[in-house]
C-alpha positions in Angstrom: 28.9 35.4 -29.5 29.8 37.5 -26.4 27.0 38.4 -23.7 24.6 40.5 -24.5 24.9 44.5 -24.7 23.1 46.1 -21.8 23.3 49.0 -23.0 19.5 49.3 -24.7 20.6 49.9 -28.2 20.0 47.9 -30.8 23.6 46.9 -31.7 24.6 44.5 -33.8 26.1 42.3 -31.6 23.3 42.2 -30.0 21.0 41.7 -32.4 23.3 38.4 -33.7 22.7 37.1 -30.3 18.8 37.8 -30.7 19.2 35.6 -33.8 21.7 33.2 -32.5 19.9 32.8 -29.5 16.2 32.9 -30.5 14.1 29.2 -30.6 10.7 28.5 -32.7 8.2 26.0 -33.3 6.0 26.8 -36.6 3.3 24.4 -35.1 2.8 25.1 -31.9 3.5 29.1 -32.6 6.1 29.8 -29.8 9.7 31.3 -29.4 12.2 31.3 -26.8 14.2 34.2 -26.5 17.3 33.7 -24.1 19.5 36.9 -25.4 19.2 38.7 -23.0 20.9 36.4 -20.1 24.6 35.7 -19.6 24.8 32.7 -22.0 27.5 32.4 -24.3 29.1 30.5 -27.0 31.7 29.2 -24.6 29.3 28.4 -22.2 26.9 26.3 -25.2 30.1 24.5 -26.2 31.0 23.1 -22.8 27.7 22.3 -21.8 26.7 20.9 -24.7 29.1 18.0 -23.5 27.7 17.7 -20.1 23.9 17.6 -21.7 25.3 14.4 -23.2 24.7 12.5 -20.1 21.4 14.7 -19.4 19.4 13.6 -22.4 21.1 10.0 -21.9 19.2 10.4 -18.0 16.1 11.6 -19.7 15.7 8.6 -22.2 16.3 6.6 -19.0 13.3 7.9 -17.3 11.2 7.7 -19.9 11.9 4.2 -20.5 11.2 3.3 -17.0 13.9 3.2 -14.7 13.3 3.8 -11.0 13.9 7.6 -10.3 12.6 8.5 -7.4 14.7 5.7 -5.2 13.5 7.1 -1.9 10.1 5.1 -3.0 11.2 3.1 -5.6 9.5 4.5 -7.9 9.2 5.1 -11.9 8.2 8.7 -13.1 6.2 8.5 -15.6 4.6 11.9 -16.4 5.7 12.2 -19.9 3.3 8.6 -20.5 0.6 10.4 -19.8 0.4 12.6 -22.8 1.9 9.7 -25.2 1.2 6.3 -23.8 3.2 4.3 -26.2 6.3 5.7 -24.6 4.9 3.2 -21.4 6.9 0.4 -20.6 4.1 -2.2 -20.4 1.2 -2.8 -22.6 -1.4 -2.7 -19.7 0.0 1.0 -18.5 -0.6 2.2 -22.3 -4.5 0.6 -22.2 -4.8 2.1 -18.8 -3.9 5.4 -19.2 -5.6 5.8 -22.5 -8.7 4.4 -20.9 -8.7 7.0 -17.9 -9.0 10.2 -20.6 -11.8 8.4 -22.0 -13.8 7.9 -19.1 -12.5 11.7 -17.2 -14.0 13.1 -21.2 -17.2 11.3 -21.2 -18.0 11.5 -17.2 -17.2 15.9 -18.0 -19.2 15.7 -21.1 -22.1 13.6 -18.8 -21.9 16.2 -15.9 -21.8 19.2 -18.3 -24.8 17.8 -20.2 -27.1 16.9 -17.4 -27.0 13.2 -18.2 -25.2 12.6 -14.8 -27.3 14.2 -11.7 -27.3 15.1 -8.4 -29.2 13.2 -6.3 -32.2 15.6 -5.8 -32.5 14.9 -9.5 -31.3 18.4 -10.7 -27.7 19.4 -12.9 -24.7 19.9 -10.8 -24.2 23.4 -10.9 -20.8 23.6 -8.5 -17.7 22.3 -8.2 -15.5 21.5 -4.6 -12.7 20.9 -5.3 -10.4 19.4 -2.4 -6.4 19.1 -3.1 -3.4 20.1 -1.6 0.1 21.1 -3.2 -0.1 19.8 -6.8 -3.6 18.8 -6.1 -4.4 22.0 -5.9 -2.7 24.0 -7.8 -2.8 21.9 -10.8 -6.8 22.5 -11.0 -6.5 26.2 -10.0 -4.3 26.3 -12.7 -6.4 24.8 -15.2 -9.3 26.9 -14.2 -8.2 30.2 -14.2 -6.5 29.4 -17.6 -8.8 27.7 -19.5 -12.5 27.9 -18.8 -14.4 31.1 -20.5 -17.2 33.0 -18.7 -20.3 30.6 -19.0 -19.1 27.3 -20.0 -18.7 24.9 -17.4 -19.4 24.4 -13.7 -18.0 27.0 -11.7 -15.1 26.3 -9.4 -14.9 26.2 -5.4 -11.2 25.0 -3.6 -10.0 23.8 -0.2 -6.7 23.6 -1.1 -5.7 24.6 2.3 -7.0 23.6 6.2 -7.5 26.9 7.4 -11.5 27.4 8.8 -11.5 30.6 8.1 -10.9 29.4 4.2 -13.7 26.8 4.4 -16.6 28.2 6.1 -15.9 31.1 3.6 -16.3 28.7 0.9 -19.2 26.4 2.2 -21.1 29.7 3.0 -20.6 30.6 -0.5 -22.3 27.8 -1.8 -25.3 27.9 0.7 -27.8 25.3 -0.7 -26.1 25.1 -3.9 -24.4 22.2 -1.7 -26.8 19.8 -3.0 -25.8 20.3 -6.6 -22.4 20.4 -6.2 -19.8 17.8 -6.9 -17.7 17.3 -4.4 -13.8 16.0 -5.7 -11.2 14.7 -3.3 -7.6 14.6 -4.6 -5.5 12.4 -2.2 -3.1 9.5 -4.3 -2.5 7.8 -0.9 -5.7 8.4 0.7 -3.7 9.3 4.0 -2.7 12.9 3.5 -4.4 15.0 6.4 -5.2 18.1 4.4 -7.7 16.5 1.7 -9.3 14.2 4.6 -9.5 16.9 6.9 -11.6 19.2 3.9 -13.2 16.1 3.2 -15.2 15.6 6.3 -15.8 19.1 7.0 -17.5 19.1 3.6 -19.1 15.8 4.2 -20.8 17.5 7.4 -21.7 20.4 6.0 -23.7 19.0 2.8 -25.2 16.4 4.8 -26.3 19.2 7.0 -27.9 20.9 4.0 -29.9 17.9 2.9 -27.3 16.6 0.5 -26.8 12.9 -0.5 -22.6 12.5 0.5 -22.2 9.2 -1.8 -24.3 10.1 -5.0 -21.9 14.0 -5.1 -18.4 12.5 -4.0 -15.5 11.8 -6.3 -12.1 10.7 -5.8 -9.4 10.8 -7.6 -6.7 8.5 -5.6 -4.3 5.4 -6.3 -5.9 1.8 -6.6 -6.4 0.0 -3.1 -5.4 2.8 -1.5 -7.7 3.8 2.8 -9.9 6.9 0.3 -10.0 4.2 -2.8 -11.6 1.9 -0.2 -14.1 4.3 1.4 -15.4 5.5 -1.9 -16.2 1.8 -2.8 -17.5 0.8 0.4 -19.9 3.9 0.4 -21.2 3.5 -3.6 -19.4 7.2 -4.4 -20.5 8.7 -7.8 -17.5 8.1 -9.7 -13.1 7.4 -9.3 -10.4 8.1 -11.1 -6.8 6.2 -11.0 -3.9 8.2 -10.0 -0.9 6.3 -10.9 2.0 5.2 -8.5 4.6 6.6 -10.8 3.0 10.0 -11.2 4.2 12.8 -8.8 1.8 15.9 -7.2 3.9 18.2 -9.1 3.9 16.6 -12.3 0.4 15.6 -11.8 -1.4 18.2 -14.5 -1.5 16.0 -17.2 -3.5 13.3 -15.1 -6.8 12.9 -13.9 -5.7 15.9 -11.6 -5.7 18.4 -14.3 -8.0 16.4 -17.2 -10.9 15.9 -15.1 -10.9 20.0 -14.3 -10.6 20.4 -17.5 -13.4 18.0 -19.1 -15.6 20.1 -16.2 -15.2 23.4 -17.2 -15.4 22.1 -21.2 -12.3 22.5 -22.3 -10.2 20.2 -25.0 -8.1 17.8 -22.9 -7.0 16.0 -25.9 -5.6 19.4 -27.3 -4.4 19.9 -23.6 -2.2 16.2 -23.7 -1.3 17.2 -27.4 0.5 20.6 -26.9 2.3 18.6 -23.7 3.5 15.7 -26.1 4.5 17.8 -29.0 6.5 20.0 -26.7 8.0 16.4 -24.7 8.9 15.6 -28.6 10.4 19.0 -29.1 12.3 18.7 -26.3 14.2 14.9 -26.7 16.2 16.7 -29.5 19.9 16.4 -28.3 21.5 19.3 -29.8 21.5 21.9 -27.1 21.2 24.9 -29.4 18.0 23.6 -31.0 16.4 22.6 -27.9 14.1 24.7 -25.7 14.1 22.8 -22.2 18.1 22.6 -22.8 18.7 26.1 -23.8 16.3 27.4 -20.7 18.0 25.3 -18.2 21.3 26.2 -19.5 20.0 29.8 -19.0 19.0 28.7 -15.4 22.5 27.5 -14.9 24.6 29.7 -16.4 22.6 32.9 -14.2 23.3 31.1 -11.4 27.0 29.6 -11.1 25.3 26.2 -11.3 24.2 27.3 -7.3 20.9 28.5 -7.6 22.5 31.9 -6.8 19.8 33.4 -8.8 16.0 33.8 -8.1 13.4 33.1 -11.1 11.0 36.1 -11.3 7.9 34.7 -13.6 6.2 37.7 -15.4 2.9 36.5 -17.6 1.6 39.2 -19.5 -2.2 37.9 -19.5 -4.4 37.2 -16.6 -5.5 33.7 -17.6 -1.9 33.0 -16.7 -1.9 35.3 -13.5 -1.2 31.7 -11.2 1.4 30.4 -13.4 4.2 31.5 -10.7 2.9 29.9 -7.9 2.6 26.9 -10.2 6.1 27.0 -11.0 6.8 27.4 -7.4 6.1 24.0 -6.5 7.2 22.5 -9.9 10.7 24.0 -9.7 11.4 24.8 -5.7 9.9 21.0 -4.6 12.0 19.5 -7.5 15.5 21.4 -7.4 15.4 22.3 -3.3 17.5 19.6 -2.4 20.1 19.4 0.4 22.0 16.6 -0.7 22.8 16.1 -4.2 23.4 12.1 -5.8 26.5 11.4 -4.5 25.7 12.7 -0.6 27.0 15.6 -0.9 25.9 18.7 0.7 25.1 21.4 -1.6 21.3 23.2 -0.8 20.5 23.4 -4.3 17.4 24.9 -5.5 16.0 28.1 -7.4 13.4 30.5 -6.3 10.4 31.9 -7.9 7.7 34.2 -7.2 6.0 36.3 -9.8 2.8 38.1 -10.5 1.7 38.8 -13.6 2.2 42.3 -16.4 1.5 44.9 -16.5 0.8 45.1 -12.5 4.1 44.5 -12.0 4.8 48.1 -14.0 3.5 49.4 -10.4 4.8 46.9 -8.0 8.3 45.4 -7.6 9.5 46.3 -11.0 11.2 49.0 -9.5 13.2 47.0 -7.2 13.9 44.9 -10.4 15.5 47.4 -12.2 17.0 49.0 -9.6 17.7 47.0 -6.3 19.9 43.8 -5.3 20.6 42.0 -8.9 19.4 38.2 -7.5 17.2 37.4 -10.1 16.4 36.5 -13.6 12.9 37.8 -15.2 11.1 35.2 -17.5 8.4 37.0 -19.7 5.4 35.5 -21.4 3.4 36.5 -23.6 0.9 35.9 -25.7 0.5 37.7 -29.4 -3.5 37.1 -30.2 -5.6 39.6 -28.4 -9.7 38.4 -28.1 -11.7 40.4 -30.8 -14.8 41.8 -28.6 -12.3 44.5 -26.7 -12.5 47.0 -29.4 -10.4 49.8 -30.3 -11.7 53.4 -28.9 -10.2 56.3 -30.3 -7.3 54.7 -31.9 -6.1 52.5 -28.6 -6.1 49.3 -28.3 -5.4 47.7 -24.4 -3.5 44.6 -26.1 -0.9 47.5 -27.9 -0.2 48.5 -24.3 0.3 45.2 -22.8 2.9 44.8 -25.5 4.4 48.3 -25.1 4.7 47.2 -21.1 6.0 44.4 -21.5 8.9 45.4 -24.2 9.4 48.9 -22.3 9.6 46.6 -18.7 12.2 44.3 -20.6 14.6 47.2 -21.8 14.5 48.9 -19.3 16.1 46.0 -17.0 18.5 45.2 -20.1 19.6 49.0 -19.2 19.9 48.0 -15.6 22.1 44.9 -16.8 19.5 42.4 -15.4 19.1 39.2 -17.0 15.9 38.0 -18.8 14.5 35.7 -20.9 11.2 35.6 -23.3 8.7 33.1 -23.8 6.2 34.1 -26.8 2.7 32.3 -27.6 1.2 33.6 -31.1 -2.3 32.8 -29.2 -3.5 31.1 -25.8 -5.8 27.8 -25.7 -5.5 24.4 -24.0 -2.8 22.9 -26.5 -0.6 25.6 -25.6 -0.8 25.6 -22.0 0.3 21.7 -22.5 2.9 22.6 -24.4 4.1 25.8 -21.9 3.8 23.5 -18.7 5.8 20.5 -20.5 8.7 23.2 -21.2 9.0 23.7 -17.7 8.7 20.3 -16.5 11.4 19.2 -18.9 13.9 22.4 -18.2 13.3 21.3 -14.1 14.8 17.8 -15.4 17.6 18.9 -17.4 18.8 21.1 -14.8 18.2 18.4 -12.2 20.5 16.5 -13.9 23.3 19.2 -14.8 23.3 19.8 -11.1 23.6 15.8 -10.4 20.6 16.6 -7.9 17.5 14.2 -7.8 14.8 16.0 -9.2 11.5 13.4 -8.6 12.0 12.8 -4.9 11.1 15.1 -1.6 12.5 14.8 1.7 12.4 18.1 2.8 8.7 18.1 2.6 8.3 14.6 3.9 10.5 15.4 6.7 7.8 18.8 7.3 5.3 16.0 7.3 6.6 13.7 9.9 7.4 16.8 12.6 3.8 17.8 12.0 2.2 14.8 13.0 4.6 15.0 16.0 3.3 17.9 16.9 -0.6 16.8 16.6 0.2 14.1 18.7 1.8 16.1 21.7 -1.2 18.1 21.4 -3.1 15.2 22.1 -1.3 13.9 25.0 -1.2 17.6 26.3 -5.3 17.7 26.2 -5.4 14.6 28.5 -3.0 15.9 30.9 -4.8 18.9 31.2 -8.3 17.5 31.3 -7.6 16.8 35.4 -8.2 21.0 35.8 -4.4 21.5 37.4 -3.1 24.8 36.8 1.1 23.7 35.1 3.1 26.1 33.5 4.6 25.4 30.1 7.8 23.4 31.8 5.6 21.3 34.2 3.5 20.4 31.9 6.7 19.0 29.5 8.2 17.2 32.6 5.0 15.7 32.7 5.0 14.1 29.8 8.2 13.3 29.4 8.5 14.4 25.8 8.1 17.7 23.2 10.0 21.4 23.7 8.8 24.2 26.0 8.6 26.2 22.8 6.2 23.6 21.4 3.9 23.7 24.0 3.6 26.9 24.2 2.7 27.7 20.9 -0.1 24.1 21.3 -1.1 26.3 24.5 -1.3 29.5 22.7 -3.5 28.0 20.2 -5.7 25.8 22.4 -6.6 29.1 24.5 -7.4 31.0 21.3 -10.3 28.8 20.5 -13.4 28.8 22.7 -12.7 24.8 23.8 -12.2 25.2 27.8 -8.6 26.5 28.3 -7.6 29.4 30.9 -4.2 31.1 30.5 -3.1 33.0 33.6 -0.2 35.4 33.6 1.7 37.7 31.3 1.7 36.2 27.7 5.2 38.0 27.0 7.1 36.0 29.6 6.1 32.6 28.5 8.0 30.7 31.5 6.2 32.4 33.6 2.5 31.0 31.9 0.2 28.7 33.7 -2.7 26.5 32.1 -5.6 24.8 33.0 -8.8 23.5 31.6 -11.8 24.2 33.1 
């Protein structure tokens, strides 16, 4: 096996490699196709050595060692969809007990058993996560729930006001019937307690009853596990120690979405597990996770040299990229790799979906700065109501696009590889995140790089609430009505960067709340603030 032939014909070399190289599982229905990147038999034989010790890792984590040391944690995703692989008898019973009680409370809501507390059906959903919280859900949503089953969706999945008041005035009075879910495992993130209260404010504004609408979904004990028992909230869900933001999908975070908008969870959890199952075989060749991250690998020098372009060809999977974002950059982004080594690890994705991308950045793609892979999905089984009209049929073209964009950067000699579904439904979204989540560990572990642990984005969360409190001690200076420039004003307090405070400055006299600015806003230094 030698790499592939770019040359667009259909040689026989290449074709041996299509066959060589090609994965399937009759079940499930899906292939993985990773011909077309620089993979080769060398390359299989010496890392199937090395993936000794990576399914060895992966066994260890499932069993329950501690793999995110930072918190001394377990990560135990993979339970979730099969909790007999738990290590304790009372983590099995719990986790099997929180699917049934997310499927009955979705089937209750749905149904109209469970009300508002006007006495009327819930007929909205507020969702409030951030990061995995968020995008989990938005996932789930936007692949899963047809037109007219369900409760329609609504997200702060951000702090911006803009976002929320654009939201809240969207569901106007429908506030009252809306269930209001709050995604926070510590209960001390600021982004979900932030959307929290403004949402609070706004439906008790409208009339609304805060305590009979208000879920959580948190860890047990936790400040928001607390609140929603002090205050009698309509319902909680357990999210578990051991079970990351990014990895989160499979949990109450993703199941209780989907039991809202009537869609199989079980089938959801099954397509995950039989792809986990898939995946624990330890032959390289006949392994999907291990074959795509030895793709990964081999495309990048083992360096991340290489960005992941992710190109869905159906627009139920249109936020699968910036999904993947989080799942891959938060997990392989890492400075340091186990042995304290510095080595700023990490891949990159972005992606939209096909055939958009036929009139977008395709063209740089085929043509520009070769820094990429593509990763193609599709999906065979076209819905039956879209008819044929005069002979043409749109699901034809979205194959034709998708092949013709795939040649066409095999001409270019830019890598790809090809994920096919023979049709789309919860089991197989399951199945398609779980080959992601395990190809993010197996590379993890080829590049000796923790894959379960964060520091770059707790570090980000540490010089924020810096920031916020330098604001604060900013505000009290200036509530004596001196005029200080940006420097006074930091030899004041002793504390914080002149760059710092003038962007707090900036953004305290763009808001209507009593600040003056006096000078020439491009020389900074020469700035001076006041409240009135």
């Amino acid at each position: 096996m030698s790499f592939p032939d770019f040359s667009g014909s259909d040689t026989q070399v290449q074709w041996q490699r299509f066959c060589d190289l090609i994965w399937y599982h009759d079940d499930l229905g899906i292939w993985l196709d990773v011909s077309r990147m620089h993979l080769n038999a060398s390359h299989l034989e010496t890392l199937q050595t090395k993936f000794e010790s990576v399914f060895s890792a992966m066994q260890e984590l499932e069993n329950g060692s501690i793999a995110n040391a930072d918190e001394q944690r377990q990560v135990g995703h993979y339970w979730l969809r099969n909790p007999q692989l738990a290590p304790k008898e009372e983590v099995r019973e719990h986790i099997a007990h929180e699917v049934d009680l997310i499927e009955q409370f979705g089937r209750d809501v749905i149904g109209g058993s469970i009300k508002a507390p006007n006495g009327e059906a819930f007929t909205d959903v507020l969702w409030i996560g951030i990061g995995g919280s968020g995008l989990g859900p938005l996932l789930m949503i936007r692949a899963l729930q047809n037109s007219g089953e369900g409760l329609p969706f609504h997200f702060f999945d951000n702090v911006d006001p803009n976002g929320m008041s654009s939201v809240l005035g969207a569901l106007g009075d429908r506030l009252n019937t809306t269930l209001v879910v709050t995604v926070s495992k510590s209960g001390g993130t600021p982004e979900p307690h932030l959307g929290l209260e403004q949402a609070r404010h706004r439906l008790e504004q409208h009339g609304g009853q805060w305590a009979g609408q208000a879920v959580a979904i948190t860890m047990l004990d936790s400040k928001l596990d607390q609140q929603a028992q002090q205050e009698g909230w309509l319902k909680r869900f357990d999210m578990f120690d051991w079970v990351g933001g990014r990895t989160s999908i499979t949990s109450a975070v993703g199941l209780l979405p989907g039991a809202l908008i009537g869609s199989d969870i079980r089938a959801f959890l099954a397509g995950a597990a039989q792809m986990d199952e898939a995946t624990r075989v330890a032959d390289l060749r006949r392994n999907p996770a291990a074959l795509m991250a030895a793709s990964w690998y081999v495309a990048g020098d083992g360096k991340g040299k290489r960005d992941m372009v992710v190109l869905p060809y159906r627009d139920r999977l249109e936020v699968f990229s910036r999904y993947l974002q989080q799942l891959v950059m938060e997990s392989l982004g890492k400075r340091l790799d186990r042995d304290g080594n510095t080595v700023h690890q990490g891949i990159a994705v972005y992606g939209n979906k096909g055939s958009t991308d036929q009139h977008a950045y395709v063209q740089q793609l085929r043509d520009g700065v070769d820094n990429f892979f593509a990763t193609f999905i599709e999906v065979l089984e076209d819905v039956q109501d879209i008819p044929p009209i005069k002979d043409e049929r749109p699901g034809d073209f979205l194959d034709g696009f998708l092949q013709g964009t795939r040649a066409a950067l095999s001409e270019g000699g830019r890598q790809s590889l090809s994920i096919t579904l023979r049709r789309f439904d919860a089991r197989r979204l399951g199945s398609l995140i779980a080959l992601f989540e395990r190809a993010v560990g197996f590379y993890g572990e080829l590049v000796n790089i923790n894959a379960y642990h964060q520091p770059g984005v707790e570090a980000g969360k540490k010089a924020a609430a810096a920031i916020l409190d330098l604001q604060k001690r900013v505000e009290e200076l200036l509530k004596d009505g001196v005029s200080r420039s940006v420097a006074e004003i930091r030899q004041a307090l002793g504390e914080g960067s002149n760059e710092s405070i003038f962007w707090i400055m900036r953004h305290l006299t763009g808001n209507k709340r009593g600040y003056t600015a006096q000078g020439d806003w491009s020389c900074p230094a020469a700035m001076r603030f006041s409240k009135a």
